[in-house]
Structures are given as C-alpha cells and as structure tokens.
C-alpha positions as CSV (number, residue, x, y, z in Angstrom):
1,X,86.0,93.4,82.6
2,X,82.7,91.9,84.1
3,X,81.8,91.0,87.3
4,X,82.8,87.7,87.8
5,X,86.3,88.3,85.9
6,X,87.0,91.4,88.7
7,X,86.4,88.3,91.2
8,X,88.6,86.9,89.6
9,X,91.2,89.6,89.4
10,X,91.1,90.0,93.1
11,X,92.0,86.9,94.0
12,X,94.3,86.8,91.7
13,X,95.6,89.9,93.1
14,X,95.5,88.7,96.4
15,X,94.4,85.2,97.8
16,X,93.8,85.9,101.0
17,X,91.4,87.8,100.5
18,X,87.4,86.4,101.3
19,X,84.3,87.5,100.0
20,X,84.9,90.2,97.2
21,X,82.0,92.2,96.3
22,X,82.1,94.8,93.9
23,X,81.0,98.8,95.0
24,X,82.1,100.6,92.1
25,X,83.5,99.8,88.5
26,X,84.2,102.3,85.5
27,X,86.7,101.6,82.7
28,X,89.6,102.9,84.7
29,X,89.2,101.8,88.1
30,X,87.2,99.8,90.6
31,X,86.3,99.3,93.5
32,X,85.6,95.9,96.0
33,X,84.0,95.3,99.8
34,X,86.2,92.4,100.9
35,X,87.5,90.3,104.2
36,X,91.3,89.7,104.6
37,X,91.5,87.7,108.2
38,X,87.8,88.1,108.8
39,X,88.1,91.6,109.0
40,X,85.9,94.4,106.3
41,X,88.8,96.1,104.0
42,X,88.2,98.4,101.0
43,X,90.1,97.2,97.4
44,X,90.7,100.1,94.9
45,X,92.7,98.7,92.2
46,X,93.5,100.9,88.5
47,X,93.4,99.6,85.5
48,X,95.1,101.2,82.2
49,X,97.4,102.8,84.1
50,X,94.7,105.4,85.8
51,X,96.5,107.3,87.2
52,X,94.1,108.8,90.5
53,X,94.7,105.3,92.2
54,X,98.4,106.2,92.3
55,X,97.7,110.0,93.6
56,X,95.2,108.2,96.1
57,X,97.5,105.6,97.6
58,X,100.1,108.7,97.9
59,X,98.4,110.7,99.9
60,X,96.9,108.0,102.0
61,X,100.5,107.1,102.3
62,X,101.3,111.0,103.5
63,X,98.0,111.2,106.0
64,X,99.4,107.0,107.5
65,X,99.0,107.8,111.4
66,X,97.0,110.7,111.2
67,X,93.8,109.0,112.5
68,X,91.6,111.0,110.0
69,X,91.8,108.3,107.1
70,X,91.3,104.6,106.6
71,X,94.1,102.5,107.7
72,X,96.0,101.4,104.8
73,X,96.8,97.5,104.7
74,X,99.0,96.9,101.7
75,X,99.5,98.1,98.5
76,X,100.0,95.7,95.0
77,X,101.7,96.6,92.2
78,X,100.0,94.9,89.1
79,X,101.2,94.4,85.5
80,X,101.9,97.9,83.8
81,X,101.6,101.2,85.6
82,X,98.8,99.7,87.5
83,X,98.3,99.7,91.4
84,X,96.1,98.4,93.9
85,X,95.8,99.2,98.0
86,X,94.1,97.4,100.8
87,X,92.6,99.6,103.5
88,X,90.9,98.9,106.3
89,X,86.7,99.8,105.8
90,X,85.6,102.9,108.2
91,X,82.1,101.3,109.7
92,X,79.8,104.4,110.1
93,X,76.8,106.7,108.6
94,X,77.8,109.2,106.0
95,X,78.0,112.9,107.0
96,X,74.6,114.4,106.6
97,X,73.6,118.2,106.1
98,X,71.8,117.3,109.2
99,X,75.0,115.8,111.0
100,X,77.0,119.2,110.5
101,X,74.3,121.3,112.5
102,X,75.9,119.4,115.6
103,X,78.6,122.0,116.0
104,X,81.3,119.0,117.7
105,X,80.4,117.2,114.4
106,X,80.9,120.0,112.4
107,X,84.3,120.9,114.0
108,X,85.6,117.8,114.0
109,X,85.2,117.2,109.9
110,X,87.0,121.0,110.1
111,X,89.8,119.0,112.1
112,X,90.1,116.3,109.1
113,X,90.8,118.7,107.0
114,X,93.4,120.4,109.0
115,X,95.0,117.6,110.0
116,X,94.9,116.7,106.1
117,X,95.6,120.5,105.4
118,X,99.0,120.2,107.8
119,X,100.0,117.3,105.2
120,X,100.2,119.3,102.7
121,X,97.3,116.9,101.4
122,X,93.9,119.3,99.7
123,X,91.2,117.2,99.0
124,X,89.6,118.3,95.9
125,X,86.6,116.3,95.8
126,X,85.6,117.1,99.5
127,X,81.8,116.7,100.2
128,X,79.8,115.0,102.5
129,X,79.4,111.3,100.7
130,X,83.5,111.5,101.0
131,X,83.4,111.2,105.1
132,X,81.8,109.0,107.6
133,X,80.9,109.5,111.3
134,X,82.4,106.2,113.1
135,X,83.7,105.3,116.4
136,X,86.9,107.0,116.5
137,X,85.0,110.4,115.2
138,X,85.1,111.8,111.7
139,X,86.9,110.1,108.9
140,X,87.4,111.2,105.2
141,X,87.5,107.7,103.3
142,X,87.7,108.6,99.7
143,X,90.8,111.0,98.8
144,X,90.5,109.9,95.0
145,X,91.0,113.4,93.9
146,X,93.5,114.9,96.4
147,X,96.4,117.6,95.3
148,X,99.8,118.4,97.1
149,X,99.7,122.3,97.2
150,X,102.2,124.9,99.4
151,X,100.0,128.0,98.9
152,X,98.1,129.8,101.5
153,X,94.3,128.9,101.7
154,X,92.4,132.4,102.6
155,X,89.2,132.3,104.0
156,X,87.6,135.4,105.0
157,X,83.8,135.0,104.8
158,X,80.9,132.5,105.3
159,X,80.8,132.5,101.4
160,X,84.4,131.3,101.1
161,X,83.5,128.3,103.9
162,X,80.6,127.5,101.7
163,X,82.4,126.6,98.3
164,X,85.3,124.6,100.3
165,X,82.7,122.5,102.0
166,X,80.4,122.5,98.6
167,X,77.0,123.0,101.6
168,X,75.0,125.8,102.7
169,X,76.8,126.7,106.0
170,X,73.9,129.2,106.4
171,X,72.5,125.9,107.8
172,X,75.0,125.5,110.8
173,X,73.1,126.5,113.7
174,X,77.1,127.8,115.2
175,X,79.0,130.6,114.6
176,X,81.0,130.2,111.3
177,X,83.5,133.2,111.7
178,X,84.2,131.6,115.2
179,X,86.0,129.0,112.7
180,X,87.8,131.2,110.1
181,X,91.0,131.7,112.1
182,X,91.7,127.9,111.7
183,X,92.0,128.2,108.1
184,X,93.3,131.8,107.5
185,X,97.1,131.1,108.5
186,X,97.0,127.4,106.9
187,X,99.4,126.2,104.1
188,X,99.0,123.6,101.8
C-alpha cells in the first residue's frame, strides 16, 4: 500500500475519523496519528493477518483500567484475520536515560510494569522509546510485543535489573537493591 491508499484505508475503516497521518508503515502493519471528535487517537491496523496487532489489542484489552496504558477507543475487525484498534494518544516526552536518574520517575515506570506484571501481561520489547512521561505519570504506549507468562520473574542483582530494563542502571543515582523486593515474589 502507499501513502495516500493507507488514507484511504482509514477512512474507509472508519469515517469519523479526521486528519490521518501516517507514523509507521511495514508490510505487515501500520501505524496513523489521527482525530476522532477532535481529540489525538493512535490507529494500529494489521494487514496479512499479522498477527502482533491481535496479541497487542489483547493485552491492551487485559491492562483496560489500569491507568498504565493508552485508553483504548474501539477496535475494527477488517476483511481476513485482520484487526485494527483506536486508542487514545498519551501527550508527553519519551523516557530518557536522563529521566530515570529522578528516582519518583524511575519508580513509577517500575510501577507500570508491576501493574502490567500483576496482569499477567510481560512486555518483551520494554525500553525507553516504548513509555512516555505525561500528565497522569508514566505510561507504556507500545505493547506490540507483549507475552502472557505465569512463571516467577527472579531478580537478585543490579545486573538482572539491567537486562529487563535494556539501560545501564549503574546510572541511577538511587539505590537499586532498595527495588529488588518488588520484583522477586512477582508472577507473570
């Protein structure tokens, strides 16, 4: 598809919504800015049956009311195994390196992935491009590759900390094993 038949896709997917602008495109999904009732929204819609919009939409589904994700607005199903979803855009900067040295920063993007962790939801693509620092606090807003797991999550050192975060926590200017008890008794 090219540009200006995705425009037309979207509207086709939905009228109502204004303004489409495309963010991201590859051969299996993508990705539009738009305005549904003059409000910014997010449109992730799959195409060939691809199937990490489904597992997306499911666990947004599964974190709904948790106030640690995007709201979702609607959800389309399109010809084939192909889905779209609405949800609402997160205005905010992206979490920096720099962001996490503020330790009420740095424990509230632990607390999204508690909350998410409580879910049963493990977010296998967490890094810093995939949360934003808003108005209501931390947000993850991309969940594109998330799992369903009910294992126990271990984390006994700094080391451990620094692969699930993919960052140098040797950077955080807090105590990290002050945090390990959050995540040694978790289950996902």
């Amino acid at each position: 598809m090219v540009y200006d038949e995705i425009l037309d896709y979207v509207e086709s997917i939905d009228p109502t919504l204004e303004k489409p602008s495309l963010l991201n495109r590859t051969d299996s999904w993508f990705t539009c800015y738009v305005f549904r009732d003059s409000k910014p929204a997010i449109l992730k819609v799959s195409r060939r049956g691809f199937p990490l919009v489904s597992m997306e939409l499911s666990r947004l589904e599964d974190a709904e009311g948790s106030g640690v994700t995007p709201e979702l607005l609607d959800v389309y199903s399109l010809e084939g195994d192909n889905v779209a979803f609405l949800r609402s855009y997160v205005e905010g900067d992206l979490l920096t390196t720099s962001a996490l040295r503020n330790p009420e920063i740095f424990n509230s993007t632990l607390k999204v992935c508690d909350v998410l962790h409580e879910r049963g939801i493990v977010g296998l693509d967490v890094k810093l491009d995939n949360f934003v620092i808003s108005n209501d606090g931390v947000k993850i807003v991309d969940l594109g590759v998330p799992s369903r797991h009910s294992c126990p999550l271990l984390v006994d050192s700094q080391k451990d900390v620094d692969k699930i975060f993919g960052l140098a926590m040797s950077k955080y200017s807090g105590d990290v094993e002050d945090l390990v008890p959050i995540y040694k008794s978790l289950e996902l």
